[in-house]
LOFIGU-915658 format. One line per field, with one value per residue (C-alpha): residue number from 1; residue in one letter; y, z, x. Coordinates in Angstrom, 2 decimals. Last residue first. Layout:
BEGIN
num: c(NUM	...)
residuo: c(A	...)
v: c(Y	...)
w: c(Z	...)
u: c(X	...)
This chain:
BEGIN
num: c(438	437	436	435	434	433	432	431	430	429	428	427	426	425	424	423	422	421	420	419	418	417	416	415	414	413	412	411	410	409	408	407	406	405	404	403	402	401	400	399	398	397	396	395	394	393	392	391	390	389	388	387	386	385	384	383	382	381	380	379	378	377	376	375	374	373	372	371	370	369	368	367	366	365	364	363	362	361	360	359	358	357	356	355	354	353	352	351	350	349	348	347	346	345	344	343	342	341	340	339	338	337	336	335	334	333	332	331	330	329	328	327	326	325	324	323	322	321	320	319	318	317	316	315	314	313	312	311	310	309	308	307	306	305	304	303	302	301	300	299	298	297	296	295	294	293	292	291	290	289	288	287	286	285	284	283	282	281	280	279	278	277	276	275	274	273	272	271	270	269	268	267	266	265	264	263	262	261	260	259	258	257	256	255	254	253	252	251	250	249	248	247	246	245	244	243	242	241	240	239	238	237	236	235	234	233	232	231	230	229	228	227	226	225	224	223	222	221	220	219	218	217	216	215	214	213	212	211	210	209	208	207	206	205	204	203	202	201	200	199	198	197	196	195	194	193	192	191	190	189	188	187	186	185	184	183	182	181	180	179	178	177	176	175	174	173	172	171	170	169	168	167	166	165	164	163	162	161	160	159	158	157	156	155	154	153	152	151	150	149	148	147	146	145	144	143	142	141	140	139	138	137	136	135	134	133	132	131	130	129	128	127	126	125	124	123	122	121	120	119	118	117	116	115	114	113	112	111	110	109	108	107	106	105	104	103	102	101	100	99	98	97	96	95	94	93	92	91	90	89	88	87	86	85	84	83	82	81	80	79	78	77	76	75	74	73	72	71	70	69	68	67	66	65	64	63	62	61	60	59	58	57	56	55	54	53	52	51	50	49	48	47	46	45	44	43	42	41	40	39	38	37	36	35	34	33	32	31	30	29	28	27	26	25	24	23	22	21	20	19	18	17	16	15	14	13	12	11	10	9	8	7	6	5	4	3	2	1)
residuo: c(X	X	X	X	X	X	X	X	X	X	X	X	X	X	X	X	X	X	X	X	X	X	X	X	X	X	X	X	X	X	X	X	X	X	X	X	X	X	X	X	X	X	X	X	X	X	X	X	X	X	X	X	X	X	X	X	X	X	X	X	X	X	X	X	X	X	X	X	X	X	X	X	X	X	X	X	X	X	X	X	X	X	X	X	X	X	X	X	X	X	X	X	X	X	X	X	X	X	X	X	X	X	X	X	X	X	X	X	X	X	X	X	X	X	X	X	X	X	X	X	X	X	X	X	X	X	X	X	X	X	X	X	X	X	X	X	X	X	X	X	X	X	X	X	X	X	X	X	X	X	X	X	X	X	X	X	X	X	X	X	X	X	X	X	X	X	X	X	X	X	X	X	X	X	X	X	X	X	X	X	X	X	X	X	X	X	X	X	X	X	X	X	X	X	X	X	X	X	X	X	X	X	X	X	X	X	X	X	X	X	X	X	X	X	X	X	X	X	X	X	X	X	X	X	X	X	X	X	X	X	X	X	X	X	X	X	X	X	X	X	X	X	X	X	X	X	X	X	X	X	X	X	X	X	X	X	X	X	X	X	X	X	X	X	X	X	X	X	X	X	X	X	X	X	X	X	X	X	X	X	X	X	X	X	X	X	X	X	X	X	X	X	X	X	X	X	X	X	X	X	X	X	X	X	X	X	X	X	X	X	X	X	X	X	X	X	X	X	X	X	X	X	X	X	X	X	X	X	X	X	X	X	X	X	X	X	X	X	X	X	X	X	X	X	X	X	X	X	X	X	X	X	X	X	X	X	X	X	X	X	X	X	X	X	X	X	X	X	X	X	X	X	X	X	X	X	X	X	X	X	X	X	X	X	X	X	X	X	X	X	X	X	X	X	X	X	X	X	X	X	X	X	X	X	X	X	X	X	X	X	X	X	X	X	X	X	X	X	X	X	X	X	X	X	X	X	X	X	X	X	X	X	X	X	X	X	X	X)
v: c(-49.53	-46.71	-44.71	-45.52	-44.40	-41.65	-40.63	-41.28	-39.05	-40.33	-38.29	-38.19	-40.07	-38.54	-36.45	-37.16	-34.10	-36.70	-35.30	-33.82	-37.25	-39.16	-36.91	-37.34	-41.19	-40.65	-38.47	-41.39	-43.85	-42.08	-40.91	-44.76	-45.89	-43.61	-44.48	-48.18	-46.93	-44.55	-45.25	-45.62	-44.48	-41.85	-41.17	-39.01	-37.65	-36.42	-34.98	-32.19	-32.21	-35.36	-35.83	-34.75	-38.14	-36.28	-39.14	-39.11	-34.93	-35.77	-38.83	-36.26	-33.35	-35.30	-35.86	-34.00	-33.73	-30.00	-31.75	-34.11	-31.30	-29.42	-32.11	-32.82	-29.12	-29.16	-31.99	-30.44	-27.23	-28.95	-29.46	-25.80	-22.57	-20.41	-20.02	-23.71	-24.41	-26.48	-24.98	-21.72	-20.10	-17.60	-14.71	-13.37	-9.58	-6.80	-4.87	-5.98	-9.62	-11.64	-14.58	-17.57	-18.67	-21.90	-21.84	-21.77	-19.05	-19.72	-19.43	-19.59	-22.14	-20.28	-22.37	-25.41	-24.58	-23.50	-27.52	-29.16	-27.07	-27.86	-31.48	-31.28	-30.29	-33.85	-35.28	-38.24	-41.48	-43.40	-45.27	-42.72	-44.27	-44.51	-41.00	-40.47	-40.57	-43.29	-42.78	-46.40	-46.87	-50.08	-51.95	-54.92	-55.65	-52.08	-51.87	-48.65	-46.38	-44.05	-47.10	-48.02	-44.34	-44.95	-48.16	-47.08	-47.22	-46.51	-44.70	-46.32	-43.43	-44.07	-40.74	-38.82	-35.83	-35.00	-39.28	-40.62	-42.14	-43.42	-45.43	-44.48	-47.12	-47.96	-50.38	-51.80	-55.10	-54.09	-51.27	-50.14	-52.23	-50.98	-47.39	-44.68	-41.17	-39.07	-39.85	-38.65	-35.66	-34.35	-34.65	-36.77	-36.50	-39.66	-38.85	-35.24	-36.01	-39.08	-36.53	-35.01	-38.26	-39.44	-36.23	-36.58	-40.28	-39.44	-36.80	-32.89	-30.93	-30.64	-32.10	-35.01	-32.34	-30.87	-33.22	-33.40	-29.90	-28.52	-30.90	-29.74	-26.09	-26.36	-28.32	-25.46	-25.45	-24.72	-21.98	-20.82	-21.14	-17.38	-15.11	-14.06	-10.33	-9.50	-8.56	-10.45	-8.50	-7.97	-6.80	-9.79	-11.07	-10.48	-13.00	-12.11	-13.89	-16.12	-19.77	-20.03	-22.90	-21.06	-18.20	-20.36	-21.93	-18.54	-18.15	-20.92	-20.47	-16.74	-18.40	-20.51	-18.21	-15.66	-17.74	-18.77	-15.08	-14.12	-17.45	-15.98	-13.05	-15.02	-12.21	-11.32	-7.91	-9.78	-11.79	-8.93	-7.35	-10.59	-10.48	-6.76	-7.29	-9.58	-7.47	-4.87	-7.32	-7.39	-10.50	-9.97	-12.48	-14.94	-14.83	-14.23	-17.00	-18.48	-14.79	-14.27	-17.68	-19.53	-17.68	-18.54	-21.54	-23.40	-21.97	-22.82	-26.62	-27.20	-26.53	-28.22	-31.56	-30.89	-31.65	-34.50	-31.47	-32.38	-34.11	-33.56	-29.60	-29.47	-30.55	-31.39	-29.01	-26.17	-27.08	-27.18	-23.80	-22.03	-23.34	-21.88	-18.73	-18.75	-19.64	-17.87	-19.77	-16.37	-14.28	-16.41	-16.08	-12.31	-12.20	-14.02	-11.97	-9.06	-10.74	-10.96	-7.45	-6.41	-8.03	-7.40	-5.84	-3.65	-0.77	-2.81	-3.88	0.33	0.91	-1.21	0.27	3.95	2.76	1.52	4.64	6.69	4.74	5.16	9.26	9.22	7.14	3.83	3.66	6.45	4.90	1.22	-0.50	-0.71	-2.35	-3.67	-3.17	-5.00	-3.82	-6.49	-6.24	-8.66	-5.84	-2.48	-0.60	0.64	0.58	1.35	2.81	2.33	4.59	3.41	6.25	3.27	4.43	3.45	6.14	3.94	5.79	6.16	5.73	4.50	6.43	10.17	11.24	9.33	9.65	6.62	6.09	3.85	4.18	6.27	8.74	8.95	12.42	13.03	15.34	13.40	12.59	16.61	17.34	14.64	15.66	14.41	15.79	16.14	17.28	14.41	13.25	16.39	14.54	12.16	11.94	11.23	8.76	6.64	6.97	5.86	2.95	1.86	2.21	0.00)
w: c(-90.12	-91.28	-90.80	-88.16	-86.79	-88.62	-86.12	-83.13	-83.62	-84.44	-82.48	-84.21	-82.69	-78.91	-78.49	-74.89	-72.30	-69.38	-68.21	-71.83	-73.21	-70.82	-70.34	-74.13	-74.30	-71.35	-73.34	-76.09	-73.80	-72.54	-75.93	-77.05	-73.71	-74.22	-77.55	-76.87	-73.80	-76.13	-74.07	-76.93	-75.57	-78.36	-78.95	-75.24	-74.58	-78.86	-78.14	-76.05	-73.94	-73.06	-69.88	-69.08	-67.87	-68.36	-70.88	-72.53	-72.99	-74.28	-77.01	-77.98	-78.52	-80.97	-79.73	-82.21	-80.04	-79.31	-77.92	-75.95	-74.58	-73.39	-71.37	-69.61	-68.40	-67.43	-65.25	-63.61	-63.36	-60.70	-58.91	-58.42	-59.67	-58.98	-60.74	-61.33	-59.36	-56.93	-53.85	-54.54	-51.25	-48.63	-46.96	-44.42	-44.75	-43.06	-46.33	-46.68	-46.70	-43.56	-41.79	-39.94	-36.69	-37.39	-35.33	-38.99	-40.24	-41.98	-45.07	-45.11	-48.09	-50.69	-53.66	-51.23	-48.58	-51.53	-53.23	-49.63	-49.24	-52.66	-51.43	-48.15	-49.48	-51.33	-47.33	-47.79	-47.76	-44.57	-41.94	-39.08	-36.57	-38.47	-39.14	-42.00	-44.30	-47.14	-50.77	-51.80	-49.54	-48.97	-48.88	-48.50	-51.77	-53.41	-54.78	-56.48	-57.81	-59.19	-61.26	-62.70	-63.83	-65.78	-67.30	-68.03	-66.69	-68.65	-66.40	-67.03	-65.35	-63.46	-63.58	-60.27	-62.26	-59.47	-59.51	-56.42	-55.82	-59.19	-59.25	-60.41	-62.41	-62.65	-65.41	-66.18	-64.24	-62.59	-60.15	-57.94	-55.20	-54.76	-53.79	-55.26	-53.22	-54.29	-57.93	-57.19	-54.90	-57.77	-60.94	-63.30	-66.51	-65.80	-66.33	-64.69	-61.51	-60.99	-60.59	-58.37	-56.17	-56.47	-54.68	-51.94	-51.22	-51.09	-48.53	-49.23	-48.36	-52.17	-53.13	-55.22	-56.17	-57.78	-60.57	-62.07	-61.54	-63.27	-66.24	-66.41	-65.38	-68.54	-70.84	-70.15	-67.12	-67.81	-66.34	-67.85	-64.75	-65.45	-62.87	-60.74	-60.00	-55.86	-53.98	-55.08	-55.40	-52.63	-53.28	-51.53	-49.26	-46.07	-47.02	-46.11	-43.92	-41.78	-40.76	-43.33	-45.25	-48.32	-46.71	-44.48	-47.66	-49.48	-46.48	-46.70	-50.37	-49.75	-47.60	-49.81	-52.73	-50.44	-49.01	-52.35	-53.21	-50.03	-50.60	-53.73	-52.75	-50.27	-49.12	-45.68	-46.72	-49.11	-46.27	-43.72	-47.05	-46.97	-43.50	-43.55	-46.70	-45.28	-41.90	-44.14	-45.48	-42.27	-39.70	-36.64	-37.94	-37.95	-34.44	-33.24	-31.44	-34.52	-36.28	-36.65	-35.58	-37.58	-40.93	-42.15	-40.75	-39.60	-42.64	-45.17	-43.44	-43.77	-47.20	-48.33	-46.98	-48.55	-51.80	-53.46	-52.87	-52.23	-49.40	-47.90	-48.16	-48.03	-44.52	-42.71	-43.95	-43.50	-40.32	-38.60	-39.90	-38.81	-35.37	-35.93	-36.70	-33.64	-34.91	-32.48	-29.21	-27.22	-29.65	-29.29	-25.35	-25.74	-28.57	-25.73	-22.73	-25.07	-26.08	-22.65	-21.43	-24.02	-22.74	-25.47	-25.36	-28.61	-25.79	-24.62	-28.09	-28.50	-25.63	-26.30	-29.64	-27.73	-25.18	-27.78	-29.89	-26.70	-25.00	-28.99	-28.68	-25.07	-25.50	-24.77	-23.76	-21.47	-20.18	-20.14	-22.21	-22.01	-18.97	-18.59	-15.30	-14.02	-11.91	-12.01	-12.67	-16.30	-17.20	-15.68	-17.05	-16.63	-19.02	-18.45	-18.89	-16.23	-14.75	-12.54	-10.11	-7.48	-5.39	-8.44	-10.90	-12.53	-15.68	-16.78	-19.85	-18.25	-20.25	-19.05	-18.26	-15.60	-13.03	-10.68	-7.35	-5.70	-2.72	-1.02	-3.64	-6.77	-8.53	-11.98	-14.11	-17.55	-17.31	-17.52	-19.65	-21.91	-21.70	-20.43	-20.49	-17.53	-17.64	-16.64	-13.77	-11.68	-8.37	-9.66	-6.72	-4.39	-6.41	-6.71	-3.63	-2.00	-4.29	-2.43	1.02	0.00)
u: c(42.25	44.42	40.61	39.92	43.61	43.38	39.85	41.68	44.31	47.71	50.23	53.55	56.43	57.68	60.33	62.30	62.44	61.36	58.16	57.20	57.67	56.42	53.30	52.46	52.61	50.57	48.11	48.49	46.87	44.43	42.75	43.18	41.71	38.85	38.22	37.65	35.05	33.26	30.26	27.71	24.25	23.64	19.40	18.75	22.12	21.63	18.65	19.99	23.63	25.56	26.81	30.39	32.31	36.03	37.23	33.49	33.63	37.03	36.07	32.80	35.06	37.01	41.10	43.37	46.57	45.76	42.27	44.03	46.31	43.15	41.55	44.65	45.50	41.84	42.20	45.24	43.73	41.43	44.36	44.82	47.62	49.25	53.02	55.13	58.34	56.29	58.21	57.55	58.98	57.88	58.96	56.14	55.05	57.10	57.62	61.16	60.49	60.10	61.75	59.99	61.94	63.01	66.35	68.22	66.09	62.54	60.65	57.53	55.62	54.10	53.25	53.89	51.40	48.32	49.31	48.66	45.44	44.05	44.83	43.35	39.71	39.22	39.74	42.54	39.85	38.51	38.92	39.48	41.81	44.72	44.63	46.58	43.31	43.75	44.93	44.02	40.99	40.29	43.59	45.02	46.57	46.20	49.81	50.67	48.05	50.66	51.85	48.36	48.14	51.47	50.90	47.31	44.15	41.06	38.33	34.32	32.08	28.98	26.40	25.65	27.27	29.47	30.97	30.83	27.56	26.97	30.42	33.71	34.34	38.57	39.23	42.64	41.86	38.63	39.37	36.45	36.76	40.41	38.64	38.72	38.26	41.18	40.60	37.00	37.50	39.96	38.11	39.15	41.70	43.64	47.11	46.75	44.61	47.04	49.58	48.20	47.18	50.66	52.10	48.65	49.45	53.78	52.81	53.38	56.54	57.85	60.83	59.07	56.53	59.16	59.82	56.35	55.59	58.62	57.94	54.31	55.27	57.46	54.39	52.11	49.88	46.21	44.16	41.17	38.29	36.96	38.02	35.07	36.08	36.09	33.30	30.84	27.21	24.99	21.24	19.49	22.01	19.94	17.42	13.52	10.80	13.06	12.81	9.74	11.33	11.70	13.07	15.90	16.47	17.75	19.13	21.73	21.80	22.95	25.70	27.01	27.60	28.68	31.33	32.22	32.98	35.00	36.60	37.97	38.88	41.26	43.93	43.10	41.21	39.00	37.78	37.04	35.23	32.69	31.61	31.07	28.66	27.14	26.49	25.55	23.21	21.33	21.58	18.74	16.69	19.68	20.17	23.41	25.21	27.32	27.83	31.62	32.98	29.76	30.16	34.05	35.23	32.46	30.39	33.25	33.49	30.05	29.55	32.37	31.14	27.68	29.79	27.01	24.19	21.25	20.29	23.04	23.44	19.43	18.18	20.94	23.52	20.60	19.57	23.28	23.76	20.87	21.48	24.67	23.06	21.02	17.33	14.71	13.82	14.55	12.78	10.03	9.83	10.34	7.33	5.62	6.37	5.25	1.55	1.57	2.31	-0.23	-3.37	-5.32	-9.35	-8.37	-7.54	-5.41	-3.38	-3.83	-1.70	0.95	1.45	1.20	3.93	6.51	6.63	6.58	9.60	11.24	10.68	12.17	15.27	15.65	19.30	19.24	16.67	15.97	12.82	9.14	8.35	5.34	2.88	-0.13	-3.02	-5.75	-9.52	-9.24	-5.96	-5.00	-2.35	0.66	3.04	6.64	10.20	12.80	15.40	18.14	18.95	20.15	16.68	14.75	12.40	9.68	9.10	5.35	2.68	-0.45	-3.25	-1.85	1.91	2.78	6.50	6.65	8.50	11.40	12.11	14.53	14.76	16.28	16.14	14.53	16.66	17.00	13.15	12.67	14.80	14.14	10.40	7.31	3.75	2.06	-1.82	-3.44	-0.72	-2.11	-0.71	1.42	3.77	1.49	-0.61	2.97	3.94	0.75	0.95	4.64	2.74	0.00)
């Protein structure tokens, strides 16, 4: 009763207050607390610290209840106002506003963290669909969930994108800064179309840095260098054979470093269904030379297996574009292995590879365009690198191409011999004079 006293003592003529900052700003504590009103229930609770609180009071099914509004200084007078009047019309509507609030409060704390956003998109669409979910979840560990994990993802605004991005740029890797976007305007893109959020904060943002076309191919010097080097390189002997195998063979990284000695049949290797990025099985000639890089698979599961004994399983696909990165700049370092640094204070480093930037993924392009310099059809090449067929003709030409595969193959390693040990090689007889010669 005593504390209600107060409150009608010090609001005598409460009908014809009107607050302003100055006024809130020089409100005295006391030794209790006490209320300030202007009219309809709109007050600051006044404490004895000199806390001052924003609130609604208002009477609700015959009781006397009170909601706070919001902290001042840091609610300022104009937002306290903005957020009494809405309260005040949910009452005067017959609502009971304080709950409505409690429960906007109680949803806001069960709202998706961005980690929690994380975990439901791998689950629910990375592996479902997408064969390289893997990749997905590593980028937003390593680049999204650090920065944002425990905010939620309502609150997320494309400046924040945007900010996200540029902090990437600014360590070097404009190219993650664009994948990163890539992945993580899918990410809300499914967190729309699953009604986690109502709109994507990446709408409007543009990559950051220029999307270089995919044209690199080494030459046959960085070939040789290449070749030679990665014996000197820092890199383990599975990873140096697994390059290499990328060249002889023409495939795609994650699936050379993924077979398996249950999918080699004599000089066949299928890459099954499940494996290939396509989703289509794929018939890979072997020859002398790839069959050497595979080395001896008696015993084995996994021909390029993970290091860790415990974890039964293939090399990661990720750890050999990492391995390659190291050894085009690996630090350089003084005799007691402290690293040394150039004369603008950054790192010294070393090209241990001999050969300028590039990935292993080049490697399969560096393949595909020497057959085609040697005279290979586009049809034999799209077949050697398991591209599906485009229009009718995927629908009315089943042939495999499995004889000119082998022939493509086997000449490209004639080809890598020769460039690999400086020896001329005969003339290259495409595959369409050697029809014909028949």
């Amino acid at each position: 009763m005593q504390e209600v006293a107060v409150e009608v003592a010090v609001n005598k003529g409460r009908g014809q207050m009107k607050f302003s900052d100055i006024f809130i700003k020089n409100l005295k504590p006391e030794s209790t607390k006490y209320y300030k009103r202007e009219a309809h229930g709109f007050a600051v609770k006044v404490w004895p610290s000199g806390a001052k609180t924003w609130i609604y009071i208002y009477t609700f099914e015959g009781k006397r209840k009170e909601m706070r509004l919001g902290e001042y200084p840091a609610m300022k007078l104009s937002v306290a106002r903005t957020k009494y009047n809405e309260a005040y019309e949910l009452h005067k509507n017959g609502r009971d506003p304080g709950a409505e609030d409690r429960q906007k409060k109680e949803e806001r704390r069960l709202a998706d963290t961005i980690e929690d956003l994380v975990k439901e998109y791998i689950k629910k669409h990375a592996k479902v669909n997408k064969r390289s979910w893997k990749d997905d979840e590593r980028l937003l560990n390593k680049e999204v969930v650090p920065i944002w994990g425990d905010r939620k993802a309502e609150d997320i605004r494309k400046r924040d994108v945007v900010l996200l991005l540029e902090s990437i740029v600014e360590r070097g890797s404009p190219a993650m800064s664009n994948q990163t976007l890539k992945i993580v305007r899918k990410m809300f893109n499914f967190a729309v179309e699953r009604d986690i959020l109502q709109h994507t904060p990446c709408t409007g943002v543009k990559a950051l840095a220029p999307n270089n076309s995919r044209e690199r191919t080494l030459n046959e010097a960085e070939i040789r260098a290449l070749w030679a080097n990665l014996d000197a390189g820092i890199i383990s002997d599975e990873i140096k054979r697994g390059l290499k195998l990328i060249l002889v063979t023409a495939q795609r990284p994650g699936e050379v470093i993924g077979i398996r000695k249950a999918e080699i049949d004599d000089r066949w290797w299928t890459i099954p269904s499940e494996r290939a990025k396509n989703g289509r099985a794929h018939r890979v000639y072997l020859t002398d030379l790839a069959l050497g890089l595979i080395g001896e698979t008696k015993g084995k599961d996994f021909l390029f297996p993970c290091p860790h004994k415990k974890k039964i399983k293939q090399i990661e696909a990720h750890a050999v574009g990492v391995a390659v990165r190291r050894n085009l700049a690996w630090p350089i370092t003084d005799n007691k292995g402290k690293p040394l640094f150039n004369a603008d204070g950054k790192p010294a480093t070393e090209n241990k590879l001999g050969v300028e930037q590039f990935t292993p993924h080049d490697l399969r392009r560096t393949a595909a365009t020497f057959l085609a310099q040697m005279g290979t059809m586009d049809e034999v090449i799209d077949a050697v690198l398991n591209h599906a067929k485009q229009g009718v003709i995927k629908v009315y030409n089943q042939y495999r191409y499995d004889r000119e595969k082998q022939m493509a193959l086997e000449a490209w390693e004639r080809k890598i011999l020769s460039i690999v040990e400086s020896k001329p090689i005969g003339k290259v007889v495409s595959i369409q004079q050697g029809r014909k010669s028949k």
